[in-house]
C-alpha positions as CSV (number, residue, x, y, z in Angstrom):
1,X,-22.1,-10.2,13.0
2,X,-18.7,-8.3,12.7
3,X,-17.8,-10.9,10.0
4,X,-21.0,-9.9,7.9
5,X,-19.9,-6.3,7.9
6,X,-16.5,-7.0,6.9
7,X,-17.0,-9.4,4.1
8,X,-19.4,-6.5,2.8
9,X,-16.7,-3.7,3.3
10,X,-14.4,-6.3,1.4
11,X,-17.0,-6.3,-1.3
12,X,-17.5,-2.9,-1.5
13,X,-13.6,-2.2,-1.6
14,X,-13.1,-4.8,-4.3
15,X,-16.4,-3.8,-6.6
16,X,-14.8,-0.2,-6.4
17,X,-11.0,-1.1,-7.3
18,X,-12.4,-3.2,-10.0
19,X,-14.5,0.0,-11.7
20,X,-11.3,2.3,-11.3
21,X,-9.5,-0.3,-13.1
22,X,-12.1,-0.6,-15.9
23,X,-12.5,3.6,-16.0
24,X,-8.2,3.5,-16.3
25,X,-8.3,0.7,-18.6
26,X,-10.7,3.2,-20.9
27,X,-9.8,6.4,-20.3
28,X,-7.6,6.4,-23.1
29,X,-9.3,5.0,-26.4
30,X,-12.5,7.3,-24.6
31,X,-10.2,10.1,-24.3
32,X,-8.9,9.7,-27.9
33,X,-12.8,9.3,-29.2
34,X,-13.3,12.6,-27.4
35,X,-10.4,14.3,-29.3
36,X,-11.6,13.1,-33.0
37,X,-15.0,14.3,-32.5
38,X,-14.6,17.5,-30.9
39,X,-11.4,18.7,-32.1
40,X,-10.1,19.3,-28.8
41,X,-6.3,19.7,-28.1
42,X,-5.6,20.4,-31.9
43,X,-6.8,16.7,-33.1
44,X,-8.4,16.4,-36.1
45,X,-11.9,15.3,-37.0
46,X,-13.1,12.6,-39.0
47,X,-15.9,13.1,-41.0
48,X,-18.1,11.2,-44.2
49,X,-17.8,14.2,-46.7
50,X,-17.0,17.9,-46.8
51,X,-20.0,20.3,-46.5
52,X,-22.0,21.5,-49.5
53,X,-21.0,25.4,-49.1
54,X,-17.5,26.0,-50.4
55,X,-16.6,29.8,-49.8
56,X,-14.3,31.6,-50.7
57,X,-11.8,32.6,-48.1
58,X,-8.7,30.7,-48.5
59,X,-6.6,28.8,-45.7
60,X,-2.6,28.1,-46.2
61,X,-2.4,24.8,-44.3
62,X,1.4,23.5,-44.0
63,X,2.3,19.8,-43.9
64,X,4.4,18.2,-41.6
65,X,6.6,14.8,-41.2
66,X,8.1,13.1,-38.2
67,X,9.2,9.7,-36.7
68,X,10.5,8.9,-33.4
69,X,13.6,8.1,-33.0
70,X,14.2,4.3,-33.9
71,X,12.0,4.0,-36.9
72,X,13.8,3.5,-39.9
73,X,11.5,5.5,-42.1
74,X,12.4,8.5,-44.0
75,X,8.6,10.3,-44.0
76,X,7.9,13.4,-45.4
77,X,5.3,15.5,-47.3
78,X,5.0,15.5,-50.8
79,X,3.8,19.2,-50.9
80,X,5.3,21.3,-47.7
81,X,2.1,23.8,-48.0
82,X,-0.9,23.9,-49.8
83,X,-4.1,26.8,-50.3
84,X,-7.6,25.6,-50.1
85,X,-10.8,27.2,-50.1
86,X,-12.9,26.9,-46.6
87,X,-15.0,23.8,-47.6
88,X,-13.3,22.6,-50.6
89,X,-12.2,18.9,-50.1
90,X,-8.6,18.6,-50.7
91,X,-5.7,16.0,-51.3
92,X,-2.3,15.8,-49.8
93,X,0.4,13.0,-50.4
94,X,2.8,12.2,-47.9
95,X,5.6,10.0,-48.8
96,X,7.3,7.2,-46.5
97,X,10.4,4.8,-47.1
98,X,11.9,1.8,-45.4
99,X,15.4,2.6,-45.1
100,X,15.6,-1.0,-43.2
101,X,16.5,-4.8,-44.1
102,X,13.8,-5.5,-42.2
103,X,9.8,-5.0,-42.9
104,X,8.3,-2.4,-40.7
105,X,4.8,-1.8,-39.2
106,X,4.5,2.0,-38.3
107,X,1.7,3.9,-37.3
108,X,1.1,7.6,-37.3
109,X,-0.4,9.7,-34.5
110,X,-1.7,13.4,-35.8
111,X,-2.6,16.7,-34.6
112,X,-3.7,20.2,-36.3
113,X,-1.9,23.7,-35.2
114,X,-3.1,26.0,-33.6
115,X,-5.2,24.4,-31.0
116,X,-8.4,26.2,-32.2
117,X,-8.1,25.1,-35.8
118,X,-8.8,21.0,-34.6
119,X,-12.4,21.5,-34.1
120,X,-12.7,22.7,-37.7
121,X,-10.1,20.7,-39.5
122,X,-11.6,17.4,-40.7
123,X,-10.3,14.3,-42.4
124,X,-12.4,12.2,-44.7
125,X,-9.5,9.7,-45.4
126,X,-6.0,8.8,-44.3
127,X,-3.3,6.7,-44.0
128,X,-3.1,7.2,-40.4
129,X,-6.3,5.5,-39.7
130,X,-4.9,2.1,-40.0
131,X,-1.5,0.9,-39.4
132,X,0.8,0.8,-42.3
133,X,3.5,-2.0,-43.6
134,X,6.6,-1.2,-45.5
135,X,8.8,-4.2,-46.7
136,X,12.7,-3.7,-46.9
137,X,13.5,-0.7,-48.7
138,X,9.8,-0.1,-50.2
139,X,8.9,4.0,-50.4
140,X,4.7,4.3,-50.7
141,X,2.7,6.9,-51.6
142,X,0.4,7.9,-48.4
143,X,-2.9,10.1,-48.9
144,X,-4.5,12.3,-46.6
145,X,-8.1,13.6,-48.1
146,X,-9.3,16.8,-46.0
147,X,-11.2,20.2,-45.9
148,X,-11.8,23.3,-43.3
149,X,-14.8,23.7,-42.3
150,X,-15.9,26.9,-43.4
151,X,-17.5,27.8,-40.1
152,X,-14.3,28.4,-38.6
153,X,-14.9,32.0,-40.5
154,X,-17.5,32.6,-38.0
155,X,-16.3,31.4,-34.6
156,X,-15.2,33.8,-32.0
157,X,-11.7,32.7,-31.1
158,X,-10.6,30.6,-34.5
159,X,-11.9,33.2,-37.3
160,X,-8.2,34.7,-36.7
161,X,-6.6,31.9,-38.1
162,X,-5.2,32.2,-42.0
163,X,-2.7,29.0,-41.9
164,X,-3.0,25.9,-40.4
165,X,0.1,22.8,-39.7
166,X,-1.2,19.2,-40.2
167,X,1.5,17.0,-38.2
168,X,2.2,13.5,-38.4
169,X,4.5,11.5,-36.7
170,X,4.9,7.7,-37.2
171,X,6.2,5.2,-34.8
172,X,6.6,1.7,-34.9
173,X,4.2,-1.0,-33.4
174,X,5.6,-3.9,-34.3
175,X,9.0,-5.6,-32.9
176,X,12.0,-5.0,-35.2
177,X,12.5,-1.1,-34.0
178,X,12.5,0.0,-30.4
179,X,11.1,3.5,-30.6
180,X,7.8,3.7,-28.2
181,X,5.0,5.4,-29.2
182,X,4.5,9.0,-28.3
183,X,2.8,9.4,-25.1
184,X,0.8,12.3,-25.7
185,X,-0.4,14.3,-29.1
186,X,-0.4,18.1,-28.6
187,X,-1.2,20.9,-30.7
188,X,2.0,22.3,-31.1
189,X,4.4,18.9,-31.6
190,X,4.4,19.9,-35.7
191,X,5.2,23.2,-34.9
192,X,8.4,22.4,-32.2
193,X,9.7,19.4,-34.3
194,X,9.7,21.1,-38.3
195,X,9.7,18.8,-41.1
């Protein structure tokens, strides 16, 4: 009878460690969905299409460029800061370069500054939403199509805000360069590292 009891125990213990691993195993890409839909911790949206309503209160939002260290890319923005109307789909160009003899995968984690600002800063396209290839020596041209959701004029803590930092920093994900990937994106990183 004891034996019955502990092979269920044993069960138990195993069915339990197996759904921490799985929760562990997901908590990032979950945590990371999380993030892009609610803005939170300064990370961007994604959305289909900017909103109908464009007003007319303006937003200065600044551009910034950064790779860890190892990737031989030179990155940086084509335009260092930019005015858009609250609403008004916009278009900003960053530029990237293999300074390497050898070809490069890269990848580019992102985040909006100040915090508040993520939940109303949306991206309709960009090059950071797939990984990008640079052969030896090739510079590309790297779009980023966005607008500010002109509610942020009514929300209680974000109506403050009159300039916003959209911060990118690439890393490689391919052998060749040994930088790692950053382990966390926070809303100040753009504002710490310049560019």
């Amino acid at each position: 009878m004891n034996r019955g009891r502990n092979g269920t125990v044993v069960l138990w213990c195993v069915g339990a460690l197996v759904m921490m691993g799985a929760a562990t195993w997901a908590a990032v890409p979950l945590y990371r969905i999380f993030c892009q839909v609610t803005g939170y911790g300064g990370t961007p949206m994604r959305a289909e299409k900017a909103p109908d309503a464009v007003s007319d209160r303006t937003m200065v939002v600044r551009f910034d460029a950064n790779v860890t260290p190892g990737m031989p890319w030179d990155f940086q923005p084509v335009q260092r800061t930019m005015v858009v109307r609250l609403g008004e789909t916009a278009l900003a160009v960053y530029k990237a370069h293999n300074t390497s003899q050898e070809t490069i995968k890269g990848t580019a984690s992102f985040n909006v500054s100040p915090d508040a600002a993520g939940a109303f800063f949306a991206k309709i396209a960009c090059f950071c939403f797939t990984e990008q290839t640079l052969a030896p020596g090739e510079s590309v041209d790297m779009p980023v199509s966005f607008f500010v959701d002109p509610s942020i004029a009514e929300d209680r803590d974000a109506h403050v805000i009159r300039e916003i930092t959209l911060s990118y920093t690439f890393y490689p994900v391919a052998s060749g360069a040994k930088a790692e990937a950053p382990a966390a994106e926070t809303g100040s990183e753009g504002a710490r590292q310049g560019g």
